[in-house]
C-alpha positions, 0 to 999 in steps of 0.5 A: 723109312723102314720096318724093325723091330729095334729101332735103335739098332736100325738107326745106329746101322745107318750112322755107322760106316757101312755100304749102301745108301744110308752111309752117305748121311750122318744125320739120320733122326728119328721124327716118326714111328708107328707100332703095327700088330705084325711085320706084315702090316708094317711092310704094308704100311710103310709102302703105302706111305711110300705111294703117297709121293708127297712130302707135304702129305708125309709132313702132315703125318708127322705133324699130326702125331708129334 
């Protein structure tokens, strides 16, 4: 998860070899995205996602608005 303006980008950065958490994958996809009015409200969002801590309840999301 994160925020970005350029959603293509941010998905080739993490497929590409670099240092950090997300080189270790190669498989990275895309199955959700939201559009927020501002960075902020983005940030806000994606931690409050975060907090939710369940995997069923993020499935649920991405079910809902695929």
């Amino acid at each position: 998860m994160g925020s970005a303006n350029d959603v293509v980008n941010r998905l080739r950065k993490h497929l590409s070899n670099h240092k950090g958490y997300t080189s270790k994958a190669k498989d990275w996809t895309v199955v959700y995205q939201e559009a927020c009015d501002s960075k902020e409200v983005a940030v806000k969002r994606e931690f409050s996602i975060k907090k939710w801590k369940s995997r069923k309840m993020i499935e649920v999301l991405i079910e809902k608005n695929r």
